[in-house]
N, C-alpha and C positions, 0 to 999 in steps of 0.2 A: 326162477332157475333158468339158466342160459340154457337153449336147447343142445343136444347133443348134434352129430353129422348124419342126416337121411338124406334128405333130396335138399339142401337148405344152408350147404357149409358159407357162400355170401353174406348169410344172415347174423354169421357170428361175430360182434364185435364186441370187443373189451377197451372198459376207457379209462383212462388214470384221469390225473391233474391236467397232465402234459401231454400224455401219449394217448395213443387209439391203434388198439390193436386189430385185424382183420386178417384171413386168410389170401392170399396173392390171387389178382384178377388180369384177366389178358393184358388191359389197359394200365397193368404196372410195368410193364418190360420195360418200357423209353429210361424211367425214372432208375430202376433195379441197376441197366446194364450201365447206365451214367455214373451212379453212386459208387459199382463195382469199380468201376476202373481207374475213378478220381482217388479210390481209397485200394487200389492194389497194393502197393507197398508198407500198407500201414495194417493191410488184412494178413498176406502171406505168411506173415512166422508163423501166426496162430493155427493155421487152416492147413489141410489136405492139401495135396497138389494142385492145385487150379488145370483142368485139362486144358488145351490149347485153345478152343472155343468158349470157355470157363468166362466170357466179360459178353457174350453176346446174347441177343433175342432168341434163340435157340437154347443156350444154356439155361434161360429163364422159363422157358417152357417146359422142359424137362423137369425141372425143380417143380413148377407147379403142379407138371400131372403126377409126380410123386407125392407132394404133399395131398395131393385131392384122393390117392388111392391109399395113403395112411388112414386118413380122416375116415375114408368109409369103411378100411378093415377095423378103425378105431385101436391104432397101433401109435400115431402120431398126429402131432397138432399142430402145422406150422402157420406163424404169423408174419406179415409184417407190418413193423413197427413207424406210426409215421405223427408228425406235429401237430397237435391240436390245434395248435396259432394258424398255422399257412400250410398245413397237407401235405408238408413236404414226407419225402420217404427218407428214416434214419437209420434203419436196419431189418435186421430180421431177428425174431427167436422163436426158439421148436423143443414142444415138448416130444421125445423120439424115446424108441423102444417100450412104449405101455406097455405096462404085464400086471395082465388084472388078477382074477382068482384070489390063491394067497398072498402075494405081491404085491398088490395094487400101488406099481413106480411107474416111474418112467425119468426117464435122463435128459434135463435142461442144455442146451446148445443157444448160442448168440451168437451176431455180431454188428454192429455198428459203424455205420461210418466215419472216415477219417473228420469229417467238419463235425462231428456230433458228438464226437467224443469225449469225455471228463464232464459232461453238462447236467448228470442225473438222468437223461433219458432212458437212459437201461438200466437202474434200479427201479424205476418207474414198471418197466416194459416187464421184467422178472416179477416183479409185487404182483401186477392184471394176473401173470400165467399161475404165479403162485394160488391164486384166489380162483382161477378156473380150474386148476390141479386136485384142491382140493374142497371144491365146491361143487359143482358139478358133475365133473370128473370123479368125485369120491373116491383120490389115491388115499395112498397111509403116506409115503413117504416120494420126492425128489431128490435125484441125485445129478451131481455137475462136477467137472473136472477141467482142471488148467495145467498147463504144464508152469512147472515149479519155480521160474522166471517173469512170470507174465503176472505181475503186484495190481496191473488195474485188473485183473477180469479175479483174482484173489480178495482185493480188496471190496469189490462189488459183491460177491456172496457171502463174505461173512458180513458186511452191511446189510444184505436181505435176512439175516438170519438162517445163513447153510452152515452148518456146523463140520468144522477142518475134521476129516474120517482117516487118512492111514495118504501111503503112495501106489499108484499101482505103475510097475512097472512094465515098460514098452505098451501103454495101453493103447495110442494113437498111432496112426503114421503121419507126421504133420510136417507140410513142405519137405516130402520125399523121406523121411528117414522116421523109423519107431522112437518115438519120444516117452520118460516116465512124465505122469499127470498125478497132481495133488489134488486127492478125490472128499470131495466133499457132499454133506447129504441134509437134508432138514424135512423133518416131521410134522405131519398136518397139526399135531397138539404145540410144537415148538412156538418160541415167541418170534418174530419178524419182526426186522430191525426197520425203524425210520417210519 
């Protein structure tokens, strides 16, 4: 069994075929702020507003000491996602909003960069977090949402095995404006695709 987050969240690594999943280390800003900004135009429709520092070593610090204070309220799990081959950095994804008790979810979030794109890496990436979602983690159920446009990141969950749930409407604000998102969910008992 993967350990949980106490004094030790470095130690957590998830590995696929392809990928190796780990939580973000000082020593990734170079890589992070590189990747952000080669893949700006190809991240933004998806995403939030990028704040004005949103491509720099400061922006990457913030994100980490966020994901380190998820980890230890045990509310969120973020990773990022890099090549088994040559250690490259390809993305990120975060398990965000845990709710344990009678709940036991929490909401899948990605993204990938522009040269890594279409290659399998992030169904790779999604399968590790699926398999510590509900292995470790002992959820019942993940949920993930795309805006109803966006056929790779639709295509990529129903390939994991997220089964298509309803729409919800204005559920994001994404590149400045409330967008509806085609909400999708898959159950620890569900089968997983590939």
């Amino acid at each position: 069994m993967w350990p949980l987050f106490r004094n030790a969240i470095s130690s957590i690594v998830l590995k696929g075929p392809g990928v190796l999943l780990r939580p973000p280390a000082t020593r990734d800003a170079a890589a992070w702020v590189g990747l952000r900004k080669a893949s700006e135009a190809f991240l933004q429709p998806w995403e939030p507003t990028w704040p004005p520092d949103g491509c720099t070593a400061a922006a990457f610090h913030r994100r980490r000491l966020q994901i380190r204070d998820e980890w230890r309220a045990e509310t969120g799990y973020g990773f990022l996602i890099f090549g088994c081959e040559d250690g490259a950095l390809l993305g990120g994804i975060t398990l965000s909003n845990v709710r344990l008790g009678v709940a036991r979810t929490g909401s899948l979030g990605y993204w990938i960069g522009a040269p890594y794109a279409h290659k399998g890496y992030m169904s790779e990436a999604v399968r590790c977090l699926l398999d510590y979602s509900f292995g470790p983690l002992q959820l019942h159920r993940v949920e993930a949402a795309c805006l109803p446009n966006n056929e790779a990141s639709r295509g990529l969950l129903l390939k994991c095995g997220f089964r298509e749930e309803g729409l919800a409407r204005e559920y994001l604000k994404i590149n400045g404006r409330w967008c509806d998102h085609v909400t999708f969910g898959i159950l620890k008992g569900d089968p997983r695709g590939g």
